[in-house]
PLY file of the C-alpha trace (Angstrom):
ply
format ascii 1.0
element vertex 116
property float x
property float y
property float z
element edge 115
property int vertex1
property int vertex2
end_header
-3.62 -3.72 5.77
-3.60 0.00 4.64
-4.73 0.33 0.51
-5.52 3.51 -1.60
-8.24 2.79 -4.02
-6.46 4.89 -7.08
-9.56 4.66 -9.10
-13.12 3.24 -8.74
-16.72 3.80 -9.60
-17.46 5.84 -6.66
-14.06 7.87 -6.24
-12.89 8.27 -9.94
-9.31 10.01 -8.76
-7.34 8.85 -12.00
-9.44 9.38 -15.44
-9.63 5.96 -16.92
-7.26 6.53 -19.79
-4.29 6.76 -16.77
-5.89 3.74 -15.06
-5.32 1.87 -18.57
-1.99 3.35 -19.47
-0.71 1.96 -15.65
-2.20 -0.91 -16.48
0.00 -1.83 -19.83
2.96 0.01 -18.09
2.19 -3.00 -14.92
2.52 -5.78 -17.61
5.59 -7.50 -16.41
6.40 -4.90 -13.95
5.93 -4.85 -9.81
6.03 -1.44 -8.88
7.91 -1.04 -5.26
7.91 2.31 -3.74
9.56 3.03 -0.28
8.57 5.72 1.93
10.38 7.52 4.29
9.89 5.13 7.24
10.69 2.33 5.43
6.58 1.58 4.79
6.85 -0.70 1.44
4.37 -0.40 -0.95
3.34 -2.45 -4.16
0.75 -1.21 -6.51
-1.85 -3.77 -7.94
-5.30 -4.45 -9.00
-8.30 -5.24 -6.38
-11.61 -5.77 -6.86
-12.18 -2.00 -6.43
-9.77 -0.96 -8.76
-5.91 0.42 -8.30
-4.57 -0.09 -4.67
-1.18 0.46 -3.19
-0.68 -2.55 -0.74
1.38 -2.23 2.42
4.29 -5.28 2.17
6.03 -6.74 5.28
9.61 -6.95 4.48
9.00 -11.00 4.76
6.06 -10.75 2.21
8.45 -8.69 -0.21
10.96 -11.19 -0.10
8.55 -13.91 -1.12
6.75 -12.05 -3.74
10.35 -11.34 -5.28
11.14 -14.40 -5.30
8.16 -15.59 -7.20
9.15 -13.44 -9.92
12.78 -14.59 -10.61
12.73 -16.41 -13.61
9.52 -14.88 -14.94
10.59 -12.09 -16.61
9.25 -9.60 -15.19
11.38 -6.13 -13.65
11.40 -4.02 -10.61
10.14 -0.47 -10.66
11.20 1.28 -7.49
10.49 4.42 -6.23
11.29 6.17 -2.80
10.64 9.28 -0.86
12.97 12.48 -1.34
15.18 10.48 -4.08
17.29 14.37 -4.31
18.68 13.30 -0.17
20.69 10.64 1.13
17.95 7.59 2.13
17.43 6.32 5.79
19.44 3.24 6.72
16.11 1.47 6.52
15.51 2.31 3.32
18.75 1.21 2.30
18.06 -1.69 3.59
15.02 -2.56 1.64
16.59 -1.29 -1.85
19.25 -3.76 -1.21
16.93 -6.70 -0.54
15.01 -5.74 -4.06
18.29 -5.99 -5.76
19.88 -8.64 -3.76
16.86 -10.76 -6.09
18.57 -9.67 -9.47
15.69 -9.02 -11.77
15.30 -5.81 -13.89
15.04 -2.53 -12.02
14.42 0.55 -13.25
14.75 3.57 -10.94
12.01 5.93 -11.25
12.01 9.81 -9.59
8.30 9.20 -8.34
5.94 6.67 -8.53
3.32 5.99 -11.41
0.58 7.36 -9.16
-0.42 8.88 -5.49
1.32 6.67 -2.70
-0.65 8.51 -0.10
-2.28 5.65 2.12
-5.15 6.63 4.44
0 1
1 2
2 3
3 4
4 5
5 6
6 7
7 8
8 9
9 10
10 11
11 12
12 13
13 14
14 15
15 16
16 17
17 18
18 19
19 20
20 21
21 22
22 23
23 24
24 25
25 26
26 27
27 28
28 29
29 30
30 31
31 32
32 33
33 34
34 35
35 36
36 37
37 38
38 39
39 40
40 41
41 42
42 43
43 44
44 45
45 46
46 47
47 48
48 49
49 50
50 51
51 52
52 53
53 54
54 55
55 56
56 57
57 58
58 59
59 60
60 61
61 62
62 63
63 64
64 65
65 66
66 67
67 68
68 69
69 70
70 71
71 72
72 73
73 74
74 75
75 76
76 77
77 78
78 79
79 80
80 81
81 82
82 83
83 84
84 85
85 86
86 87
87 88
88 89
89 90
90 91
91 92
92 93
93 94
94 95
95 96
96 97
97 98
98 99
99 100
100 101
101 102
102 103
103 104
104 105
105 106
106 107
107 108
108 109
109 110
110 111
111 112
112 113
113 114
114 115
């Protein structure tokens, strides 16, 4: 699994005023951004600080569907929003709101999405 530590002792990349002001913007949100290929990624917390995660399209669908009914909203991001979007990801922006929670559409993503 490919993760960008956003922030940690040893690679401070985000001052830790951002780190905190993600952090109350995650409450109750799962950010989703898409990249060009069709790569999803969710950002989160680890042990090492803020990661994106690579998701499977299977493991997307499940951790969707562990938030209906928990109030908590989609923020989803892409590649190039300004051009039409690959049929793949299409596809995944459909799944997301095939689950019907919140969604808000958002020109880039909170932080980096650049996954080494």
């Amino acid at each position: 699994m490919q993760k960008r530590v956003v922030q940690n002792d040893a690679n401070p990349l985000l001052s830790k005023r951002d780190v905190r002001r993600i952090r109350t913007h995650m409450n109750g949100t799962m950010h989703i951004h898409v990249r060009r290929d069709g790569t999803v990624l969710a950002l989160g917390d680890t042990p090492r600080g803020l990661a994106w995660h690579t998701l499977t399209i299977d493991r997307l669908q499940r951790e969707l569907q562990a938030l209906k009914g928990q109030n908590v909203a989609v923020a989803y991001s892409r590649d190039d929003p300004e051009v039409e979007p690959p049929k793949l990801v299409e596809m995944v922006f459909k799944i997301i709101v095939g689950f019907e929670l919140p969604m808000q559409l958002l020109r880039e993503p909170p932080v980096s999405v650049d996954v080494r």
